[in-house]
C-alpha angles and dihedrals in degrees: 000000000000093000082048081050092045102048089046086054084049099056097041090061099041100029136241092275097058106046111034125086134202091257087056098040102094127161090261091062096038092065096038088053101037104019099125136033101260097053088052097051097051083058086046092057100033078050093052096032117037096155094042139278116330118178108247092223108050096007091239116160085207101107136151123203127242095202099181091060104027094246147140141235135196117211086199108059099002090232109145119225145178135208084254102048119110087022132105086247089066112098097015114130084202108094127253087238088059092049096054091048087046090056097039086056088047092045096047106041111088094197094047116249125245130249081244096055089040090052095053088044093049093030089228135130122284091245089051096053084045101059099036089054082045096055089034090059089042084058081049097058108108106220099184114036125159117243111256120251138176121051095351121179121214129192149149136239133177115227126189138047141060118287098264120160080214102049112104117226086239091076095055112081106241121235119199109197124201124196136175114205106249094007145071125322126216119187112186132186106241103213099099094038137041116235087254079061103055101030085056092044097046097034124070117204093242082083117131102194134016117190137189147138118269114282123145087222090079105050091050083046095049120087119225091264097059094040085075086061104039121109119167132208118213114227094201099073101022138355094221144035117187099293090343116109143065112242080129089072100041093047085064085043082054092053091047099044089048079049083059106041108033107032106017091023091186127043126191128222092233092047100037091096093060088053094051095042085057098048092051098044086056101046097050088047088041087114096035111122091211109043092126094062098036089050086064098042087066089049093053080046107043127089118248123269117224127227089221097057093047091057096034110109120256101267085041088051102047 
């Protein structure tokens, strides 16, 4: 009782945002910390302005409060501004306290959640789940990322479609995936770019090992430089050699494919990125003590997406 008395006291203090971890941070807290708007948007504006209000339009710290309607006022350049302008929370009719949830749920299932399982959870519409999961995952996306480098594992899985004995390959959507042992993984959905491509963009040439099966895809992709690192393992006599193999790589395509079948259960073409690009924010922050902040902090920082372009068809998208 006293430690409970004491940590209440702490936080207090502190504040939540200081003191609180990802392994603490369970849905109970989450809601007694961020379970109304105000409360959200004090985090909001301590997360975009940690060393106090700036205008967003000259960067002045000269700022007045309009406190009847929880704004703010630059005495520099008069433009009037909230804790929310300029983010992708700005003209949402969902509230901050939603959003957070929203992001806790995306953060915390290791498999994903669908749009229909986020809408019974929020008690919103369908469309509405939708798009926020949609704009969630676009926050997710990592834009500058190093090249892997050390032992790194590649291999290839199909996703999409029904298990039919007549179904071609080439109506299933191809996934190289890409993992350093020990290290990050990318798994990237191989329409708009050939294997020679990602494996260019996502491996830097200070790698030690490269393995894969023994596809003839792999030794055509490689440059002259990672062929002489190169060693293979052929599934068809064993999954493992020693150290050689890439069982690394197919545990994350498990994960996903578990993501596919048994949360998403369909996956469009179109979509099928953003999911990725989910999977794969989660699992390289799968040991980061504060997922669930910076999480947020992407989402203060990243553009709006727009319900028309995720709707838009693909040439219209592009």
């Amino acid at each position: 009782m006293l430690y409970g008395l004491f940590r209440g006291h702490v936080l207090r203090m502190l504040g939540f945002a200081e003191v609180f971890m990802s392994h603490e941070l369970d849905l109970c807290s989450l809601i007694e910390s961020f379970g109304s708007e105000e409360k959200c948007r004090a985090y909001v504006k301590k997360l975009r302005w940690p060393k106090g209000i700036a205008c967003p339009a000259c960067k002045s710290e000269k700022i007045s409060r309009i406190i009847k309607r929880n704004q703010f006022d630059c005495d520099a350049c008069r433009y009037q501004f909230s804790a929310t302008a300029g983010t992708i929370f700005h003209d949402t009719h969902l509230p901050l306290w939603k959003w957070f949830l929203a992001t806790y749920l995306l953060c915390e299932s290791r498999k994903g959640m669908s749009a229909n399982q986020m809408k019974r959870q929020l008690a919103v519409s369908y469309k509405t789940a939708w798009y926020l999961c949609h704009r969630i995952r676009a926050a997710m996306l990592e834009t500058a990322q190093d090249k892997l480098g050390g032992t790194v594992e590649i291999d290839e899985t199909y996703v999409g479609g029904k298990k039919r004995r007549w179904r071609p390959r080439s109506e299933k959507s191809v996934v190289i995936g890409i993992r350093q042992r020990n290290g990050d993984l990318r798994m990237i959905h191989a329409k708009s770019a050939t294997v020679k491509q990602i494996i260019d963009a996502n491996v830097g040439g200070h790698v030690e090992v490269i393995m894969t099966d023994e596809s003839a895809i792999y030794p055509w992709a490689l440059d002259e430089l990672k062929k002489g690192v190169h060693k293979t393992i052929d599934h068809s006599r064993e999954y493992a050699h020693g150290d050689i193999h890439t069982n690394t790589v197919e545990s994350a395509f498990s994960l996903l494919k578990r993501g596919i079948v048994g949360t998403w259960h369909k996956v469009s073409a179109k979509h099928l990125p953003a999911y990725l690009d989910e999977m794969c924010f989660r699992f390289n922050n799968r040991k980061n003590l504060y997922l669930f902040r910076n999480t947020i902090l992407k989402l203060i920082g990243s553009p709006n997406l727009e319900y028309k372009h995720l709707t838009a068809k693909l040439e219209d998208a592009a």
